[in-house]
Backbone as JSON, one array per atom type, in Angstrom:
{
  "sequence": "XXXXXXXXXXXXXXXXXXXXXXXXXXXXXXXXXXXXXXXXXXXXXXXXXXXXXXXXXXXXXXXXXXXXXXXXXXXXXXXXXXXXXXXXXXXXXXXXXXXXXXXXXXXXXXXXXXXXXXXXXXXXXXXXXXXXXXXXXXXXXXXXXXXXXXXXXXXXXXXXXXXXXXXXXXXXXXXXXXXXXXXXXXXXXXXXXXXXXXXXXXXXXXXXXXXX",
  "N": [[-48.62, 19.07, -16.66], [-47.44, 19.0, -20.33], [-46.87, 22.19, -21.82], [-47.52, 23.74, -24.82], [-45.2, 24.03, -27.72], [-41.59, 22.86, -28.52], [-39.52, 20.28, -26.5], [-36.77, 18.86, -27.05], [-35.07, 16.36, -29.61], [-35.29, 13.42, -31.34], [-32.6, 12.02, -31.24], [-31.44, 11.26, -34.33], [-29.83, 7.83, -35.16], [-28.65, 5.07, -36.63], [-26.87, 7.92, -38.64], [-25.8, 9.2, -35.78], [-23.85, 8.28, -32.49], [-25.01, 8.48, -29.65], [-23.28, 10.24, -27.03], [-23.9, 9.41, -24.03], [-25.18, 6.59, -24.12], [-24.33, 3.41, -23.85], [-22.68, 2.34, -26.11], [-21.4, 4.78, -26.95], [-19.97, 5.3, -24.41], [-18.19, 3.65, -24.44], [-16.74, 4.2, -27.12], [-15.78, 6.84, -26.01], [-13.82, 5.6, -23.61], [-12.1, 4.43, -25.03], [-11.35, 6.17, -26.01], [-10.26, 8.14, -24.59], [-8.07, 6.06, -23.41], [-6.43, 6.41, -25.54], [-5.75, 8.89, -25.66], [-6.82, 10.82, -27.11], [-8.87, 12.46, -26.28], [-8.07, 14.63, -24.42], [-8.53, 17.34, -24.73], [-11.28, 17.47, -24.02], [-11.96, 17.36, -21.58], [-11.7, 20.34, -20.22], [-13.45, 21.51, -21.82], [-15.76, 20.6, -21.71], [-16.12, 21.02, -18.74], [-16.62, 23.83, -19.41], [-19.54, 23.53, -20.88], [-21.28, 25.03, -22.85], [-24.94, 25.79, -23.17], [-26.35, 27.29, -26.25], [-27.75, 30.56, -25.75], [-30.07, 31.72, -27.57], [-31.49, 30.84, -30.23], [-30.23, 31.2, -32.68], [-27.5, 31.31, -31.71], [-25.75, 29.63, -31.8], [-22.69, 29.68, -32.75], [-22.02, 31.52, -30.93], [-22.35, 30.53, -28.43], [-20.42, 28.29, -28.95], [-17.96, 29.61, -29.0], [-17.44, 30.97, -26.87], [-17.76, 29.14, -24.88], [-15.17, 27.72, -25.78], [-13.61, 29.68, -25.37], [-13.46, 30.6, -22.56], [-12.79, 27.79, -21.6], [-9.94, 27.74, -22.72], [-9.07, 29.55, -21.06], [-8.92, 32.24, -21.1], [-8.85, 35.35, -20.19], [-11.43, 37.64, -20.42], [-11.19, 40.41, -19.57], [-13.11, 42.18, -18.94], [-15.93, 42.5, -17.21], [-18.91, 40.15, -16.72], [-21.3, 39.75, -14.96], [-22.2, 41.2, -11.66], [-19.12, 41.19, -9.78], [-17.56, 39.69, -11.86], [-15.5, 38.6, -14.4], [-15.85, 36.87, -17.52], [-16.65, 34.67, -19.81], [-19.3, 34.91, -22.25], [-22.13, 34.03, -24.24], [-23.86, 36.33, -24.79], [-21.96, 38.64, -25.14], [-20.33, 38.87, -27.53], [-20.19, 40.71, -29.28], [-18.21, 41.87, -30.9], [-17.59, 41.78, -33.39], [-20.17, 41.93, -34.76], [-23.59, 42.7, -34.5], [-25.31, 42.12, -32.15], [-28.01, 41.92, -32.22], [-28.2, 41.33, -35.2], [-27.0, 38.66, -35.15], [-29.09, 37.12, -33.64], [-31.3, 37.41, -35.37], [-30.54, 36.62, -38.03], [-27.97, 34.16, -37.13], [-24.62, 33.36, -37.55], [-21.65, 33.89, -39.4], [-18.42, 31.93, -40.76], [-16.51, 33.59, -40.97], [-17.44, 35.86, -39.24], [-17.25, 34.16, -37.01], [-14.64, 33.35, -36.9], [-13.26, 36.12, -36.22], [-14.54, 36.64, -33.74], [-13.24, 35.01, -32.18], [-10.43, 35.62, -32.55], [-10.33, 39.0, -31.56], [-11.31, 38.44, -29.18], [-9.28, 38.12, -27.89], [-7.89, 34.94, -28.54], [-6.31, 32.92, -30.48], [-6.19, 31.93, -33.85], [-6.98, 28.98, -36.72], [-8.31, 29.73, -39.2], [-10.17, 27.12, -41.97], [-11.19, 26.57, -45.23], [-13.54, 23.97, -46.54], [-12.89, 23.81, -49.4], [-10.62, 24.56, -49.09], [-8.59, 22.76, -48.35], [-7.81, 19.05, -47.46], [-9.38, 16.23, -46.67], [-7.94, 14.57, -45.34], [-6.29, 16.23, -44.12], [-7.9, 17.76, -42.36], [-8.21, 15.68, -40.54], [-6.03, 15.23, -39.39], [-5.74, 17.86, -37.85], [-7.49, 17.52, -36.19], [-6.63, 15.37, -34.6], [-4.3, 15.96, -33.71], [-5.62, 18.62, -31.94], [-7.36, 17.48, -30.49], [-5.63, 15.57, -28.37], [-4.76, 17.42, -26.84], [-4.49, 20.27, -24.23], [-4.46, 22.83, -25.05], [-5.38, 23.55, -27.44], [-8.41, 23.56, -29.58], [-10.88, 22.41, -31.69], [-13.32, 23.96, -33.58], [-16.36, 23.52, -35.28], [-18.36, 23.97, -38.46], [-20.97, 22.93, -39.61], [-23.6, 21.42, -41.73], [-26.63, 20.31, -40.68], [-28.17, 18.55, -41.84], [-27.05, 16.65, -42.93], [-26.47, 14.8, -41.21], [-28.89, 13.86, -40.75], [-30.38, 14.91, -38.91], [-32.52, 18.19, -37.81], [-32.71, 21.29, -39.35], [-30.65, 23.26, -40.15], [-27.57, 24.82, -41.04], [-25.3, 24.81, -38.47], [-22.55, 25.26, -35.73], [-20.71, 23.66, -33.52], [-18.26, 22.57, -31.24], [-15.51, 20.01, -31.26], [-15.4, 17.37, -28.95], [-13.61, 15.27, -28.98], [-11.47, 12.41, -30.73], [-12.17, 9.42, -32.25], [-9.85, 6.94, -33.0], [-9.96, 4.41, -34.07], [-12.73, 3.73, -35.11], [-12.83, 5.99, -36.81], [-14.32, 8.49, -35.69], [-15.9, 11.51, -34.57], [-16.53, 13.65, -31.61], [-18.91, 15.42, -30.8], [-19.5, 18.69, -29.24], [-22.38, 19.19, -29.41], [-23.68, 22.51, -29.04], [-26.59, 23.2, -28.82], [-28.24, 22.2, -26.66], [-30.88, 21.24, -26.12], [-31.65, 20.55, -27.69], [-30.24, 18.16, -29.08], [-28.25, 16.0, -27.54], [-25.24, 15.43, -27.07], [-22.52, 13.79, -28.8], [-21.14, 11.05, -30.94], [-19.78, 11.05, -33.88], [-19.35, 9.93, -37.73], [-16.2, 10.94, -38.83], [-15.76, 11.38, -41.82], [-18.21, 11.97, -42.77], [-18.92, 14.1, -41.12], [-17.25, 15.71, -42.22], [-18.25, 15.8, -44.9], [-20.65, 17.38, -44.56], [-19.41, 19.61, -43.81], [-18.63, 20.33, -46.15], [-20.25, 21.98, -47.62], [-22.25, 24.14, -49.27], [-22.54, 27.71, -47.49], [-25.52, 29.34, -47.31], [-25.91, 32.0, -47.0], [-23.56, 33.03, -47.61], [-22.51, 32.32, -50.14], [-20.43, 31.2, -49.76], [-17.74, 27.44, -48.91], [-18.17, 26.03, -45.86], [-16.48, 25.55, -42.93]],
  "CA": [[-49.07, 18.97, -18.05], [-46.81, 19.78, -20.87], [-47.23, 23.61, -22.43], [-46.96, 24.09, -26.44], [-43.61, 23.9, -27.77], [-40.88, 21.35, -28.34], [-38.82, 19.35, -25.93], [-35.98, 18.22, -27.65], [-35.59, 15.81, -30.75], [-34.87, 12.01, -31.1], [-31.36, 11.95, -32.1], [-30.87, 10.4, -35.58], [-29.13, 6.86, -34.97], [-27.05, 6.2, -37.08], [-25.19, 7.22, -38.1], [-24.96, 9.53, -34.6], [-24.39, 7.47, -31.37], [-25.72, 9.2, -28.29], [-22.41, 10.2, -25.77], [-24.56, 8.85, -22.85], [-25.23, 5.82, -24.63], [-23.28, 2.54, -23.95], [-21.76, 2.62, -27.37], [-21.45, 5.92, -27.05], [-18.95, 5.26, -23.36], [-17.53, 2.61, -24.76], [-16.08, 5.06, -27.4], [-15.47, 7.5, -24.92], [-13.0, 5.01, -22.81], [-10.91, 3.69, -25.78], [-10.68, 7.54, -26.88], [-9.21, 8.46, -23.22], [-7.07, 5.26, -23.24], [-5.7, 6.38, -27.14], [-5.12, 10.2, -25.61], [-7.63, 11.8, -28.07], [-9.8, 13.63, -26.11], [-7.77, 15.12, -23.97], [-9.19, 18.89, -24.53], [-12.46, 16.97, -23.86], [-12.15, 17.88, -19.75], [-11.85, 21.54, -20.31], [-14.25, 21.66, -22.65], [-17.05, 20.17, -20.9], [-15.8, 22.07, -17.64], [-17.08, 25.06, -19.64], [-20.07, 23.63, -21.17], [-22.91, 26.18, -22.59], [-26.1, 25.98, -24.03], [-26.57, 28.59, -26.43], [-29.18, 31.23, -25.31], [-30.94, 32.64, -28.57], [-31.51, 30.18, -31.21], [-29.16, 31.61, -33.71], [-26.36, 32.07, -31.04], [-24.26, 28.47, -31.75], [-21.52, 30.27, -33.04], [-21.55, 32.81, -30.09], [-21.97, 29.68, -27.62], [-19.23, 27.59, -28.54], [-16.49, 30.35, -29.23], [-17.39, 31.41, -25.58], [-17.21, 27.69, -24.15], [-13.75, 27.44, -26.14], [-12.58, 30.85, -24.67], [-13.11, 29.95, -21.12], [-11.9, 26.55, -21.5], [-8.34, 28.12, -22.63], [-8.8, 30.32, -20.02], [-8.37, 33.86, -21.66], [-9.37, 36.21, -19.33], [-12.37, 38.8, -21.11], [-11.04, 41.83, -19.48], [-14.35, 43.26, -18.9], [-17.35, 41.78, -16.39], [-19.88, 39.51, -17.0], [-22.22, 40.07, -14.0], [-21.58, 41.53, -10.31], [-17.67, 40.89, -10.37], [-16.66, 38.61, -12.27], [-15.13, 38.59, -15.84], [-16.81, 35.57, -17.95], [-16.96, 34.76, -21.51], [-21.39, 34.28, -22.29], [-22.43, 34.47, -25.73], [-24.51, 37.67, -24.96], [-21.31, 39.28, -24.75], [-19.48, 38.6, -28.25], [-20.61, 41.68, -30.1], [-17.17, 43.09, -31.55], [-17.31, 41.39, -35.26], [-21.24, 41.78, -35.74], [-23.98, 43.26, -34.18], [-26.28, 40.91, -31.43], [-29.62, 41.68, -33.2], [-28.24, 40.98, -36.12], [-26.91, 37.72, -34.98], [-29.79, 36.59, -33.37], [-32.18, 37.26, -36.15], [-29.34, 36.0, -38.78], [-26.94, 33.74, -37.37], [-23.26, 34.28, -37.9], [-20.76, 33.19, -40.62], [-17.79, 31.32, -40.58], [-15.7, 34.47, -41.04], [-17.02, 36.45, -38.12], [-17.1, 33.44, -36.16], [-13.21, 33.29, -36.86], [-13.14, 37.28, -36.21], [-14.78, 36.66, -32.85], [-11.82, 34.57, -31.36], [-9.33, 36.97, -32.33], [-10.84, 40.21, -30.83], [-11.32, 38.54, -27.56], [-7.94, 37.02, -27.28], [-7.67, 33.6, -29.06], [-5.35, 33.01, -31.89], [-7.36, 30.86, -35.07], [-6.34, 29.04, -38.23], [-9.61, 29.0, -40.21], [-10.01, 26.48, -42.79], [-12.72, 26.33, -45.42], [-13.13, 22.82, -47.03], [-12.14, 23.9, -50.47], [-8.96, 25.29, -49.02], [-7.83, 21.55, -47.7], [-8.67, 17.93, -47.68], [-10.24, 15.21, -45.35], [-7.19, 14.02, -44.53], [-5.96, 17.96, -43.21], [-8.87, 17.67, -41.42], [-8.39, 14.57, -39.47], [-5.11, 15.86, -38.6], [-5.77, 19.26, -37.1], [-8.37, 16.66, -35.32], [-5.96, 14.35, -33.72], [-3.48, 17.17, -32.76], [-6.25, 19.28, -30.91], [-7.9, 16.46, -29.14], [-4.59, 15.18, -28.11], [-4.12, 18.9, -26.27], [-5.61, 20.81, -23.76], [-4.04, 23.92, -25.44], [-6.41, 24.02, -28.76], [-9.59, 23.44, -29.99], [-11.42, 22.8, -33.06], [-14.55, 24.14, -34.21], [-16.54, 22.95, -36.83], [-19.76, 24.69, -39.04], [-21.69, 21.81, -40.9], [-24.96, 21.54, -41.95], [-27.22, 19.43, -40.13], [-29.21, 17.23, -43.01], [-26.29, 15.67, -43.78], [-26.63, 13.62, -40.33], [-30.15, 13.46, -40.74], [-31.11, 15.78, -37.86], [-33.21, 18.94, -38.4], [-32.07, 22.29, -39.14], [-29.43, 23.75, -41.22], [-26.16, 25.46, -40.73], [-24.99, 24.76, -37.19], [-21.28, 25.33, -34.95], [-20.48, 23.38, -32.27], [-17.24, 22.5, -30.8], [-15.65, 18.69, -31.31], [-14.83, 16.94, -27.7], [-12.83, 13.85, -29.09], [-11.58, 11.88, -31.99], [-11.61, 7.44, -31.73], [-9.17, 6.99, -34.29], [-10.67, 2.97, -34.22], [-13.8, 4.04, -35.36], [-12.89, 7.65, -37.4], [-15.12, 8.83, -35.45], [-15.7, 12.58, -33.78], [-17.62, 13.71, -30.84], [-19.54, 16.6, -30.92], [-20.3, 18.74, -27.89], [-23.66, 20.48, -29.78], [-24.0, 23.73, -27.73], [-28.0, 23.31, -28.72], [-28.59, 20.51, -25.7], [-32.24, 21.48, -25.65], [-32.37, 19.87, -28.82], [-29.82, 17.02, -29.3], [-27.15, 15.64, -26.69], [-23.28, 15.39, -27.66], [-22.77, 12.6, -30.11], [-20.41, 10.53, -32.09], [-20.12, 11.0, -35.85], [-17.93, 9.04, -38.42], [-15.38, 11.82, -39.18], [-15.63, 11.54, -43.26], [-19.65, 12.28, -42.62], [-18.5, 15.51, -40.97], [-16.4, 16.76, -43.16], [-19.32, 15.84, -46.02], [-21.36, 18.23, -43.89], [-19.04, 20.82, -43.41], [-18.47, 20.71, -47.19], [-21.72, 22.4, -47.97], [-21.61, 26.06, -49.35], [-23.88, 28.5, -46.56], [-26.27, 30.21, -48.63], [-25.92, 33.56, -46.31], [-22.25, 33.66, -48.18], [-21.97, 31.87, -51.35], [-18.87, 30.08, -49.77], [-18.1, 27.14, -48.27], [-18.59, 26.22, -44.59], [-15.21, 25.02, -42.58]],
  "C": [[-48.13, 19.79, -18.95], [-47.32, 21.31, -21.71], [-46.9, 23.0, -24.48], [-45.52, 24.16, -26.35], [-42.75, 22.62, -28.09], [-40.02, 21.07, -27.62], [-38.14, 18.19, -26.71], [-36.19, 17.32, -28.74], [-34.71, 14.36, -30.26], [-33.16, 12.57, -31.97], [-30.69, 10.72, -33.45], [-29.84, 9.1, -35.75], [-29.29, 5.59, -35.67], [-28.03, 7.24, -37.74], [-24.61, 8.28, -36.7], [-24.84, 8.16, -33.56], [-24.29, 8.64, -30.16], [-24.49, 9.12, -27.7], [-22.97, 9.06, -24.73], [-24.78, 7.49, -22.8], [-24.16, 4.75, -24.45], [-22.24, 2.31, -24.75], [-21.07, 3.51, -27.11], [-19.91, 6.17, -25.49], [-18.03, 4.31, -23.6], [-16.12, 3.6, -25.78], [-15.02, 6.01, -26.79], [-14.18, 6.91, -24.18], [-12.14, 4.58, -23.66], [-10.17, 5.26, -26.13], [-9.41, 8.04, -26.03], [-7.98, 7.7, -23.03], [-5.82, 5.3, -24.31], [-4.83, 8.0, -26.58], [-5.75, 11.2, -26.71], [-8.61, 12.32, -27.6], [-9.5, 14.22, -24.75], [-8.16, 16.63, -23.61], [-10.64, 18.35, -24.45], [-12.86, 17.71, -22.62], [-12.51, 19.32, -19.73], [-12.55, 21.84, -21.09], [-16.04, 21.54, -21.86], [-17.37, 20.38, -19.52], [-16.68, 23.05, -17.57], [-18.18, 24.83, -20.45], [-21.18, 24.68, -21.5], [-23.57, 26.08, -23.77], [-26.48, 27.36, -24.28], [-27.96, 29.29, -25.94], [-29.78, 31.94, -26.02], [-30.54, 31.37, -29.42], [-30.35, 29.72, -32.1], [-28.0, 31.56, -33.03], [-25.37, 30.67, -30.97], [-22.99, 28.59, -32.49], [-20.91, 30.91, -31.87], [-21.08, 31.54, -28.99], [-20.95, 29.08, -27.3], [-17.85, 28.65, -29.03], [-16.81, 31.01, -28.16], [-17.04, 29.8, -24.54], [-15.51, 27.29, -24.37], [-12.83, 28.62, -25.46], [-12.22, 30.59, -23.63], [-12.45, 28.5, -20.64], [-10.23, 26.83, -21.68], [-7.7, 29.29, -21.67], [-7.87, 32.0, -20.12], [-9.56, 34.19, -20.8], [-10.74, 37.48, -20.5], [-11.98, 39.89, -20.94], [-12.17, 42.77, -19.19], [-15.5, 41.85, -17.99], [-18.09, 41.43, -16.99], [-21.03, 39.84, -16.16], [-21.58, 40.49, -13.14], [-19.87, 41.97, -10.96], [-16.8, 40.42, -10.8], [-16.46, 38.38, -13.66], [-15.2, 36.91, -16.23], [-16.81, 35.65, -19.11], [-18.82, 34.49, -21.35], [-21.29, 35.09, -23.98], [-23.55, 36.05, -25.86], [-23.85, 38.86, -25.19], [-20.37, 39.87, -25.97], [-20.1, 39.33, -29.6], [-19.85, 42.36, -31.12], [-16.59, 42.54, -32.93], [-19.07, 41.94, -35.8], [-22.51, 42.33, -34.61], [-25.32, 42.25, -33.2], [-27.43, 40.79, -32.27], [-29.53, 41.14, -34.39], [-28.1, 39.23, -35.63], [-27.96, 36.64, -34.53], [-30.62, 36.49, -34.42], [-31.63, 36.8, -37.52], [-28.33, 34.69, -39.31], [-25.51, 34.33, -37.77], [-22.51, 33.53, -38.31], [-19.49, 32.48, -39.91], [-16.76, 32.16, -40.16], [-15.83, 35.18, -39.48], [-16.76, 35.82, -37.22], [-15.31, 33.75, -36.12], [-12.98, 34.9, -36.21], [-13.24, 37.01, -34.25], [-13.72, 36.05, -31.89], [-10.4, 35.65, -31.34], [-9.87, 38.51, -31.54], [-11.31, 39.7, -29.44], [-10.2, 37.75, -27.09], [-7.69, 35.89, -28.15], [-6.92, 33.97, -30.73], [-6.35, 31.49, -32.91], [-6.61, 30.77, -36.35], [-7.93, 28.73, -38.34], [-9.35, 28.42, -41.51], [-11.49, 26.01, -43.65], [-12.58, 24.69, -46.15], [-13.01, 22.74, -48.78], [-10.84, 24.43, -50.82], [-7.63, 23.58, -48.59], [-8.39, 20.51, -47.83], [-9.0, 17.12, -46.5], [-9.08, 14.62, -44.22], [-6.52, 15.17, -43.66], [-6.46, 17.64, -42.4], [-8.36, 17.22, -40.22], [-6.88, 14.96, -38.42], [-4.69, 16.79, -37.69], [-6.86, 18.47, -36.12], [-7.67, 15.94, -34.0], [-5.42, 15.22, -32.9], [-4.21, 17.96, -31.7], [-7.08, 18.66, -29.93], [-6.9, 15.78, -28.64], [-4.17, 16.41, -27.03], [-5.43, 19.32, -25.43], [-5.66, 22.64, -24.29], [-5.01, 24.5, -26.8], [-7.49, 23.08, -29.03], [-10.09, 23.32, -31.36], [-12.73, 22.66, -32.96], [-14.87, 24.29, -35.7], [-17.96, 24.06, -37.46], [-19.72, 23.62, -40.18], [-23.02, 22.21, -41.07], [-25.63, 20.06, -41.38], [-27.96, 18.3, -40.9], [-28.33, 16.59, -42.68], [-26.09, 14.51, -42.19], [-28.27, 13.63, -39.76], [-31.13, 14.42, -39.4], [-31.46, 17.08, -38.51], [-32.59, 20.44, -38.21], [-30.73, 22.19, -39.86], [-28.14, 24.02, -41.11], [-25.93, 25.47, -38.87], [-23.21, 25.02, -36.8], [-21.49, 24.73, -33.62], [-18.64, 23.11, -32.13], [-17.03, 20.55, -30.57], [-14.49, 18.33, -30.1], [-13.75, 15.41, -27.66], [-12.91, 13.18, -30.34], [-11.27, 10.23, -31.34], [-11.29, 7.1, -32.8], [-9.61, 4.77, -34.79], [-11.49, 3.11, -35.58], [-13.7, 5.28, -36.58], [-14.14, 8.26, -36.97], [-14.81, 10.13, -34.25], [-16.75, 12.75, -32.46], [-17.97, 14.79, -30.74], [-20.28, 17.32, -29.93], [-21.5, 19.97, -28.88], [-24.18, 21.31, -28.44], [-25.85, 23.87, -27.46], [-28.42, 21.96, -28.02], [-29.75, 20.45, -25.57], [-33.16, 20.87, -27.08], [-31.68, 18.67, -29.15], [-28.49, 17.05, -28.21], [-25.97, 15.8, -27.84], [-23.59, 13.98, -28.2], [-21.86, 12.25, -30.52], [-20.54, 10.64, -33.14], [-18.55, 10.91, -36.3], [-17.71, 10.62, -38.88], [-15.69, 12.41, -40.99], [-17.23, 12.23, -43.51], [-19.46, 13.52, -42.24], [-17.82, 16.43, -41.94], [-17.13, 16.53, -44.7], [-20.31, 16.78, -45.08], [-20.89, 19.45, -43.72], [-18.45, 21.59, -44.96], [-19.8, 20.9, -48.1], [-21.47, 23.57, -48.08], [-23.35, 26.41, -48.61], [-24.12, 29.63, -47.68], [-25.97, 31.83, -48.08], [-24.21, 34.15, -47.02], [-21.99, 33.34, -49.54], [-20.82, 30.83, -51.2], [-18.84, 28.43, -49.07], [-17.98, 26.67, -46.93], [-17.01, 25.39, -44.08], [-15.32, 24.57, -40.88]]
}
């Protein structure tokens, strides 16, 4: 018998399409055959569902660490050095983060102080077409990554300011794939590219600025 609580949400379709989803592999196989989601493998190697609500900033700039395979320098459990979002304290303070969330800025902060080199880009610093470009190039690679911070309305799913990490572009389609680190609430997904970057051009109220 189920307990109180929620078990995941329908995923908004459209304009997402479900990874898992026929559409959704169909994508998937033209992307692989184009060479655009090449940092897809290592990505999804190092999958992680964030573990505090607030923590999809911490999640996927720990999934992206270990995927490029920067060492932490310091233990995770027993003996073994590990990126985990419980761990990614040295821009902002856990409690805070958890009861908070965390900006675009420290997010960017957080890659540099554990190794990773970052261009951050807000979307009044560049345009759609920037975008799509720093898109192609890093799904084309297993060497870089791009992470995004949108706001969730704008693809009809619930909840506000989110970060995940994008696993492939199908330049067919302009369409991205999105590994959302919150799997306990929506799978990985397709979304038309220009829809993203109308999502990620939303100013976060916790700054005044806006989101990149």
């Amino acid at each position: 018998m189920a307990t109180a609580g929620l078990y995941r949400r329908a995923l908004p379709s459209p304009p997402a399409i479900e990874f898992a989803s026929s559409q959704g592999k169909q994508l998937f196989k033209e992307a692989l055959a184009a060479g655009t989601v090449e940092g897809f493998f290592k990505l999804i190697s190092y999958y992680q569902t964030q573990s505090e609500p607030a923590y999809c900033g911490l999640a996927t700039i720990s999934m992206v660490l270990n995927a490029l395979a920067i060492d932490p320098g310091r233990t995770w459990k027993g003996p073994w050095r590990w990126f985990d979002d419980s761990m990614l304290d040295c821009c902002e303070p856990l409690e805070k983060i958890k009861a908070d969330g965390v900006t675009f800025k420290k997010v960017a902060c957080l890659v540099v102080c554990n190794g990773g080199k970052v261009d951050a880009f807000r979307t009044d610093e560049c345009i759609v077409d920037d975008f799509r470009k720093h898109v192609i190039s890093c799904t084309s690679s297993e060497d870089c990554h791009v992470v995004v911070s949108y706001h969730r309305g704008v693809f009809k799913q619930t909840g506000t300011g989110h970060f995940s990490p994008i696993g492939g572009y199908h330049a067919g389609m302009d369409m991205v794939l999105i590994l959302d680190v919150a799997r306990f609430k929506y799978p990985p997904h397709w979304i038309p590219l220009p829809l993203l970057w109308e999502a990620m051009n939303t100013i976060d109220e916790a700054t005044g600025r806006y989101r990149g």
